[in-house]
C-alpha positions in Angstrom: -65.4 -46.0 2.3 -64.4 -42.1 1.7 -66.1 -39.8 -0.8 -63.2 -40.1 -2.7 -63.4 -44.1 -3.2 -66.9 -44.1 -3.6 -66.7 -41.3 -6.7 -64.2 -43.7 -8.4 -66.3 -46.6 -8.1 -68.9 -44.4 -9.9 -66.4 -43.5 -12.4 -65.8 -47.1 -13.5 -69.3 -48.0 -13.3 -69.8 -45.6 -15.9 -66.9 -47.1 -18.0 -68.2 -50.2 -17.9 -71.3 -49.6 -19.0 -70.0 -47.7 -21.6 -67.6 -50.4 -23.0 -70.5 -52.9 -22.5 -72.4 -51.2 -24.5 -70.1 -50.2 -27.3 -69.1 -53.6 -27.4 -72.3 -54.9 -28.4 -72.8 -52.3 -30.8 -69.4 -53.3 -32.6 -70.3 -57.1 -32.3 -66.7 -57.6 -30.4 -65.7 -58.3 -26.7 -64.9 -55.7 -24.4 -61.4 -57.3 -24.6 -61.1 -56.1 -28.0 -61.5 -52.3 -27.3 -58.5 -52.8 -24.7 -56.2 -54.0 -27.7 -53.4 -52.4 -29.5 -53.9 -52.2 -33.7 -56.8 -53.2 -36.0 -58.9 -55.9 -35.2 -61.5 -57.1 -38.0 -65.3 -58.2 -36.4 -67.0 -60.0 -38.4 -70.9 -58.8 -37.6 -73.2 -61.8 -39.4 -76.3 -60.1 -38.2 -75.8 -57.1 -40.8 -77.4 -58.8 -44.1 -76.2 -56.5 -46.6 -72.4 -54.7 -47.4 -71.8 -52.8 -43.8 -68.6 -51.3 -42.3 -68.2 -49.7 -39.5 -65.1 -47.9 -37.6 -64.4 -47.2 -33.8 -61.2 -46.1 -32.4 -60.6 -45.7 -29.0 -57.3 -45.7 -26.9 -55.1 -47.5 -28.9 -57.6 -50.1 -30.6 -58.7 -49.6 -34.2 -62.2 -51.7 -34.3 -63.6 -52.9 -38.0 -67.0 -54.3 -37.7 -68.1 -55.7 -41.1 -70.8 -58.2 -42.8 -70.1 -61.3 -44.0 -70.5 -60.2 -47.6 -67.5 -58.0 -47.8 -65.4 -59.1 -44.9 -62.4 -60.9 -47.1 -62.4 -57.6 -49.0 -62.2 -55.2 -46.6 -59.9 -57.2 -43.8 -57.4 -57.6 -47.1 -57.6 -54.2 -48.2 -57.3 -52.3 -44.6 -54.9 -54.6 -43.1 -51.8 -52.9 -41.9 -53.2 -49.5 -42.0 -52.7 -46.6 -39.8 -55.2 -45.2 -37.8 -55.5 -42.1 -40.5 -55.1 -44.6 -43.0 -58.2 -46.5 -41.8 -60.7 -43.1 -41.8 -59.3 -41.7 -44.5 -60.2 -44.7 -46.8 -62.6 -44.9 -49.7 -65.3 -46.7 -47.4 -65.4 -43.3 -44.7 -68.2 -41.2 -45.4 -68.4 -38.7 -42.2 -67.2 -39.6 -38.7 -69.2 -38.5 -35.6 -66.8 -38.4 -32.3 -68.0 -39.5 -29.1 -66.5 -38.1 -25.4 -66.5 -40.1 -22.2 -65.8 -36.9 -19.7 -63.5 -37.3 -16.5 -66.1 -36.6 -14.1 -62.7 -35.5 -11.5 -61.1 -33.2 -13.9 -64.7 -31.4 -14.8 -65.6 -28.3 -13.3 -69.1 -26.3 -12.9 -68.8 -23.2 -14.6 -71.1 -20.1 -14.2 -73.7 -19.4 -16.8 -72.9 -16.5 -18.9 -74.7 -13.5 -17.9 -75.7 -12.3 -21.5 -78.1 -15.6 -21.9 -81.3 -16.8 -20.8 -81.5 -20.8 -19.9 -84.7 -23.2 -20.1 -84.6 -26.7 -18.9 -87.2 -29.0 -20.5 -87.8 -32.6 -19.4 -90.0 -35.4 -20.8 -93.2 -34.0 -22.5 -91.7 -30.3 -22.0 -89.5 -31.3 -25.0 -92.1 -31.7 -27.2 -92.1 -27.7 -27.2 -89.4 -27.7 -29.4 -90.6 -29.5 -32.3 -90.1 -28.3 -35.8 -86.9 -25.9 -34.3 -84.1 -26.0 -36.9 -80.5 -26.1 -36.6 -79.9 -28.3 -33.6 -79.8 -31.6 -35.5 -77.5 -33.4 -33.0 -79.1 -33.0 -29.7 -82.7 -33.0 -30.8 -84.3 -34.9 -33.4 -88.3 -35.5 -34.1 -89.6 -38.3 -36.2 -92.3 -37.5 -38.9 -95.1 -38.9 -36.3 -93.8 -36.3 -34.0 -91.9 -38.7 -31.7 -88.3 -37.7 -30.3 -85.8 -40.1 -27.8 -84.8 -36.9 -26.5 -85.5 -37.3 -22.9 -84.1 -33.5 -21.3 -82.6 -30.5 -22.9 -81.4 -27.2 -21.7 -80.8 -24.8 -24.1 -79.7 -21.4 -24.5 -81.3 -18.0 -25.1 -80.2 -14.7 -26.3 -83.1 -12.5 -26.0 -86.0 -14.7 -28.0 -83.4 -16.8 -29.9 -82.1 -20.2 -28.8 -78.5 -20.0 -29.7 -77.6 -23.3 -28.6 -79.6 -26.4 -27.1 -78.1 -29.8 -25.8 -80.6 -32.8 -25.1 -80.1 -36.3 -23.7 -81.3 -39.7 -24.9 -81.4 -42.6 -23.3 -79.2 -45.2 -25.1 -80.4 -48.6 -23.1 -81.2 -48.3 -19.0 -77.6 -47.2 -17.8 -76.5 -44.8 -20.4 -78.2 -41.5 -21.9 -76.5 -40.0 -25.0 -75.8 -36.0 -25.0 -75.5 -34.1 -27.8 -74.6 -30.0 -28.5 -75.7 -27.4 -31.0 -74.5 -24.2 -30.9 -75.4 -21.9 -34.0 -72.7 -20.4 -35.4 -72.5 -17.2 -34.9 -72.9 -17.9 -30.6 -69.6 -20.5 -30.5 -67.1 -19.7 -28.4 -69.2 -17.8 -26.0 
């Protein structure tokens, strides 16, 4: 097997467990995130009125409790994909990205900026920092499932941060936070 062949492997191996994962989270088969249109899960673990709204390729996946199912099924069947997150029930949307590991390439780091790599207890360093709500998080107890950040400097300031979690054994979550005044840079 060439470099080439074993990177692709990789690559799918990563998929997978991706799509297993998300699958469980939606309460549908992996099947279902291959499909064309809107499919309706019914989720009867979730014991009070829950929706919840995944699109990805060309599925449209509607996870929702028993309680309202009939409702919401009736009322969002036939919608468009705009249709569906632009609905009455949408209340923010946070968008996920599953890089091409062959397209991506490394990049220097830009001279004007300092960088810091913390890992395991090193994050605890940063707790009580504000502004970098989606890649680093602390409990009120102190505790954080951020497992690795690297963030940014300029001069004493961290202009942006982004800090991994570990989502079950295979996968780790990343998020970025870059203040406002540093994006684009």
């Amino acid at each position: 097997m060439n470099k080439e062949e074993e990177f692709q492997i990789t690559v799918k191996q990563i998929k997978d467990a991706i799509y297993q994962y998300i699958s469980a989270e939606m309460n549908c088969t992996v099947g279902d995130l291959y499909s064309d249109g809107i499919r309706f899960i019914r989720d009867p673990n979730k014991k009070e009125p829950y929706i919840k709204f995944l699109s990805i390729y060309d599925a449209d996946i509607v996870t929702v409790s028993d309680d309202v199912f009939e409702k919401i099924s009736g009322e969002l069947s036939g919608s468009s994909r705009d249709e569906l997150y632009e609905c009455i029930y949408v209340f923010g949307q946070t968008l996920h990205y599953i890089p091409d590991l062959r397209k991506m390439t490394l990049l220097p780091y830009p001279d004007e900026f300092s960088f810091e790599l913390l890992a395991d207890r090193e994050v605890h360093e940063l707790e009580g920092i504000k502004g970098f709500d989606n890649s680093l998080a602390f409990d009120e107890n102190g505790h954080t499932a951020t497992c690795i950040v690297l963030y940014a400097k300029d001069k004493e300031k961290i202009a942006g941060l982004a800090g991994a979690s570990f989502e079950n054994e295979e996968l780790r979550e990343v998020g970025v936070d870059v203040l406002k005044e540093y994006r684009g840079k």
